[in-house]
LUMNUZA-84934 format. One record per residue: y, x, z of N, C-alpha, C, O in turn. Coordinates in steps of 0.001 Angstrom, whole numbers, plus 500000, padded with zeros to 6 digits. Each point is the difference from the previous one (the first is absolute). Layout:
LUMNUZA-84934
YXZYXZYXZYXZ ...
end
This chain:
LUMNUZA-84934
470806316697252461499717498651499520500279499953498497500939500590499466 498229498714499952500029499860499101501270499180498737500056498777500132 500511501586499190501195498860499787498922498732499004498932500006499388 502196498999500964499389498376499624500477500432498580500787500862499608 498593498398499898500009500155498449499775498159499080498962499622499457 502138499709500631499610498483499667499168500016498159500366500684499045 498512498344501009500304499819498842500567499459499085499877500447498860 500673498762501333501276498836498979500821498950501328499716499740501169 501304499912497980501139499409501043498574498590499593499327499730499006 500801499683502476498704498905499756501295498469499711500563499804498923 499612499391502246500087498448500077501469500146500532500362501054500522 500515497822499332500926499904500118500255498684501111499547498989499464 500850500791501481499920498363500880501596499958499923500684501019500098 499856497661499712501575499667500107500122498881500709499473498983499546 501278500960501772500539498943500131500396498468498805500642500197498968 499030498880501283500660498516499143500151498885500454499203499286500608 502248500482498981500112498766500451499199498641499611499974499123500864 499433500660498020499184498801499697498976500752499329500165500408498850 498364499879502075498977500689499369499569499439498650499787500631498965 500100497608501326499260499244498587501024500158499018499567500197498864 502008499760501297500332500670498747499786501372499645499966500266498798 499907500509501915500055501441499716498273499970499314499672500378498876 499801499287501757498466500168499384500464499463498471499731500747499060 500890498106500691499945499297498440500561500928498967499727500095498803 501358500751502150500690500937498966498872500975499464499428500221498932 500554500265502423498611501312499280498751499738499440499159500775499546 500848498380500524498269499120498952500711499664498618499766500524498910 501469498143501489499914499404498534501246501164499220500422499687498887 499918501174501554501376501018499284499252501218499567499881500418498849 499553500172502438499549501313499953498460499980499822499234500957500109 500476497771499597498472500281500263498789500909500528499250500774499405 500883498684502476498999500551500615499292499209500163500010498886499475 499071501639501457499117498819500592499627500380501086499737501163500308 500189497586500584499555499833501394498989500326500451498974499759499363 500966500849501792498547500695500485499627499250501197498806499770500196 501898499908500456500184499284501411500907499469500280500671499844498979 500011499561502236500181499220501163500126500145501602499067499444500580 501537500954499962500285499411501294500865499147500484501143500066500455 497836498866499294500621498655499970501302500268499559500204500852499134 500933498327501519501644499668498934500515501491500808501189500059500313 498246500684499892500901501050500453500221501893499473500701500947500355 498152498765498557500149501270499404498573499515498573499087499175499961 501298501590499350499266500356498314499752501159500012500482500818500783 498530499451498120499652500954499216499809500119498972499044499311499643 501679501622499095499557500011499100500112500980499228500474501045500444 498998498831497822499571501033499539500240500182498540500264498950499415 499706502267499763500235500171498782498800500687499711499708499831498816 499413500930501835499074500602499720498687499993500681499465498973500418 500082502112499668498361500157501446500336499883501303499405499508500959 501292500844498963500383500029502124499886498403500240500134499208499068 499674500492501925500076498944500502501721499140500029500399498856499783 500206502405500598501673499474499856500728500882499415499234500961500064 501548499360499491501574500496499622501129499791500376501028500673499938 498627497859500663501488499465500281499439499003501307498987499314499863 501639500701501138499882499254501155501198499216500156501052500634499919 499022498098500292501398498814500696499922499820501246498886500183500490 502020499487500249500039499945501092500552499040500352501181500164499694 498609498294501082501308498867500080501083500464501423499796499937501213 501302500496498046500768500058501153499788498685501101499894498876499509 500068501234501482499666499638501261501593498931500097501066500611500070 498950497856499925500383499905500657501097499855501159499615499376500988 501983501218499036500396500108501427499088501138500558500538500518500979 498504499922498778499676501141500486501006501359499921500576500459499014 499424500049502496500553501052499856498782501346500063500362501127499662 497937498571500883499834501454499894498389499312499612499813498867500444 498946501829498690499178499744499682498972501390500084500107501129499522 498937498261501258499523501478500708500866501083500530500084501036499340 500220498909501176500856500765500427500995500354499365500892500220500820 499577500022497800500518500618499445501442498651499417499821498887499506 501490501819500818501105498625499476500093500158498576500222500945499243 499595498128500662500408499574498202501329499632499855500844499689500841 499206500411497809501551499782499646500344498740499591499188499172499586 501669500704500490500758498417499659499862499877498551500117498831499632 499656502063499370499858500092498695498314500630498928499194500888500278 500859498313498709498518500734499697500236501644499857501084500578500069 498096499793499795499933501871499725498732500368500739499398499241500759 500206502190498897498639500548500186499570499848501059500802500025500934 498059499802499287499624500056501962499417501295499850500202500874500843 498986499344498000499250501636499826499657500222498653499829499217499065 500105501993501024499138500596498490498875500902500590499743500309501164 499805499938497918498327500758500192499362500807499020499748499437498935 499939501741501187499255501178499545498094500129500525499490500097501116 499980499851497675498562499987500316499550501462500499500435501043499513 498665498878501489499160501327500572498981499856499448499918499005499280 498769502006500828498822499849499490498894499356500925498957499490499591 501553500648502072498645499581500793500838499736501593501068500446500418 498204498894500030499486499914501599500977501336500574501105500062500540 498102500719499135500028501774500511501282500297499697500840500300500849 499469499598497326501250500849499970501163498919500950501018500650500238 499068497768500392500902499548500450500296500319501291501133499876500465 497771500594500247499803500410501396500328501629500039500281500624501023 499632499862497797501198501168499976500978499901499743500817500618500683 499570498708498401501827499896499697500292499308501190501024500569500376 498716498555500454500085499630501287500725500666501025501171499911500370 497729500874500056499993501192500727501425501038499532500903500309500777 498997500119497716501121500729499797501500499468500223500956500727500273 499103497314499498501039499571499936500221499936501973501132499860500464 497628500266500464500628499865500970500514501559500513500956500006500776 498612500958498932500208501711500149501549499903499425500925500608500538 499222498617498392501388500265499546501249499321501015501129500465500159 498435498596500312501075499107500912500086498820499142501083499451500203 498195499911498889500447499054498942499874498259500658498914499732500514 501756499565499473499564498654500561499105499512499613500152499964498779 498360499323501641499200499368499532500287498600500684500068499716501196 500120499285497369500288498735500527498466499203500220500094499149500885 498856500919498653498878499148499940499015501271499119500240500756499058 498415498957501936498826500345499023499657500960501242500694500075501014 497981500737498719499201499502498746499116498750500402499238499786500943 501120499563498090499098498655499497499472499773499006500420500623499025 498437498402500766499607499385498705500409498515499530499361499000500328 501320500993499191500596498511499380498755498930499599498834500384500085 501398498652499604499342498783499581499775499911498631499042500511499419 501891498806500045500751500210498728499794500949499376500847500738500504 498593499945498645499984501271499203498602501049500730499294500831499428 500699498771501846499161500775501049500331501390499857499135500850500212 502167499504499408500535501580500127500248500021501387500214499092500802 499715502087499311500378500882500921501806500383500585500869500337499197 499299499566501799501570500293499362500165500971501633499252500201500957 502039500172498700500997501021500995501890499868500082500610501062499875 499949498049500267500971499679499834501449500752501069500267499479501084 500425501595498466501048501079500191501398500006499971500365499474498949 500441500835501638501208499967498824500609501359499872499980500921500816 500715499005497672500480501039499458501443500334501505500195499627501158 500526501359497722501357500621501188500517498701499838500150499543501134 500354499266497637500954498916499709499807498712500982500763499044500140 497800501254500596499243498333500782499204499255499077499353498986500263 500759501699498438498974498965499261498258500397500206499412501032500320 500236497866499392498461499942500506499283500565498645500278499550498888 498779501475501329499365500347499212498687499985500155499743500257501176 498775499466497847498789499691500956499293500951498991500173499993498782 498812501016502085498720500540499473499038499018499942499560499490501030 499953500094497534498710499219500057498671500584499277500056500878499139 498986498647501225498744500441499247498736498558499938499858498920500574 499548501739498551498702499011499699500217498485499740499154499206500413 501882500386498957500197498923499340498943499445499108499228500607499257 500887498194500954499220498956498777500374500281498660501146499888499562 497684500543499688500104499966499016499262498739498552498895499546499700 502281500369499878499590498495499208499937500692498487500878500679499468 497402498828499826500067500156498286499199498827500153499585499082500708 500458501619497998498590498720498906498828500068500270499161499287499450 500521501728501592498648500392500634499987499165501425499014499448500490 502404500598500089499550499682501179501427498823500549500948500357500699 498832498265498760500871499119499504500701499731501773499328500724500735 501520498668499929500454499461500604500619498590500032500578499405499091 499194500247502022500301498449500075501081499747501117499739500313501162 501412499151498518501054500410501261499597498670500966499522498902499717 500873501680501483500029499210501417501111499626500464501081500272499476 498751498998501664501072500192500745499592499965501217499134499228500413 501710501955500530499340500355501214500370499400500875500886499227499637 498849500698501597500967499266501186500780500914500671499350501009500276 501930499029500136500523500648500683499972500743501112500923500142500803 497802500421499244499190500337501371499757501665500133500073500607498932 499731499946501909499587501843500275499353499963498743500642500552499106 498244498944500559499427500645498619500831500145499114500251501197499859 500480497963499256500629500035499605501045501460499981500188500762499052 500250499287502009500657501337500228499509501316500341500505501047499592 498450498859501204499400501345500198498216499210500051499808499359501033 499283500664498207498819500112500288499024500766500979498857499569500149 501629501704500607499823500658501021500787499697501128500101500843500892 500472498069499191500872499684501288500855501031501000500016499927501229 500666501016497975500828500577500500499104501052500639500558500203501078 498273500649498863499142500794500447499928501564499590499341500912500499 501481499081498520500423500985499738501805500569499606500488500978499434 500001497895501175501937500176499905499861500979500727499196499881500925 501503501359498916501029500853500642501009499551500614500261500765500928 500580498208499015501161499640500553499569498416501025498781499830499981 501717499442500565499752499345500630499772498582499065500765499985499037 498226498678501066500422499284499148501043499423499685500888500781500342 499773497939499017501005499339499617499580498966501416498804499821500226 502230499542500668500097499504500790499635498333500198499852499220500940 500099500744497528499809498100499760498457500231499444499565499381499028 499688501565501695498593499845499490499040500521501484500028500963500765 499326498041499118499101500678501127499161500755500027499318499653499035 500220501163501390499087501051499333498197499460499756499094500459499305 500976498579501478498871499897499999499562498348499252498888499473499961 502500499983499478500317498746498780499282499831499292500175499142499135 
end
């Protein structure tokens, strides 16, 4: 097998406690800009072409577990992400991460938002790490207009879970 070979560390998603402040910081401080929306429960945004760089997340709530996965009582990373080149090379690093024994938490799917591709893992520590590919790309050629999505399967997987390796997230129906 071939070894995976990423091309750049891609998008970053963090837990937050008040998304609309956290969005104000990184627009009016750091100046990004918004790409999207799912609804009050997650952002996207950006410093460059990709569709995102930086993902928010609204901590949940009194929630103790969100898709399956428990969140913490505090903000901090939910994942980071390294770009692949295709389809193909993710369904090999796939394959190699399941030959290795590696946990696959989610994927493969196609997101909404960004319409990347993703594969979501965790390292030896439990942190979530995601192979993505074929992201939105935003210039002066090819302008974008942000949305906001509804909180629905598209949103999360545009292929409805048809190609996960692992079982879906339990608060989604497969066929939603």
């Amino acid at each position: 097998m071939t070894k995976i070979k990423p091309r750049k560390l891609g998008h970053l998603v963090l837990w937050v406690r008040d998304i609309h402040k956290s969005v104000e910081f990184y627009t009016e401080i750091l100046g990004l800009e918004v790409s999207d929306w799912i609804e009050e429960s997650m952002v996207f945004l950006r410093c460059g072409n990709d569709h995102h760089d930086l993902g928010l997340a609204q901590i949940p709530k009194d929630a103790e577990h969100l898709n399956d996965v428990p969140i913490h009582p505090r903000p901090g990373v939910e994942h980071f992400s390294y770009m692949l080149e295709s389809l193909e090379e993710m369904e090999n690093a796939t394959k190699m991460l399941q030959e290795k024994g590696v946990e696959i938490v989610r994927g493969i799917g196609k997101h909404g938002p960004g319409e990347n591709l993703f594969i979501v893992f965790k390292d030896p520590d439990g942190n979530n790490v995601e192979f993505y590919a074929d992201m939105v790309q935003i210039t002066d050629d090819h302008p974008y207009t942000p949305s906001v999505w509804e909180n629905t399967i598209d949103a999360f997987d545009q292929w409805h879970f048809k190609k996960f390796v692992v079982a879906p997230p339990t608060d989604w129906a497969p066929d939603s």
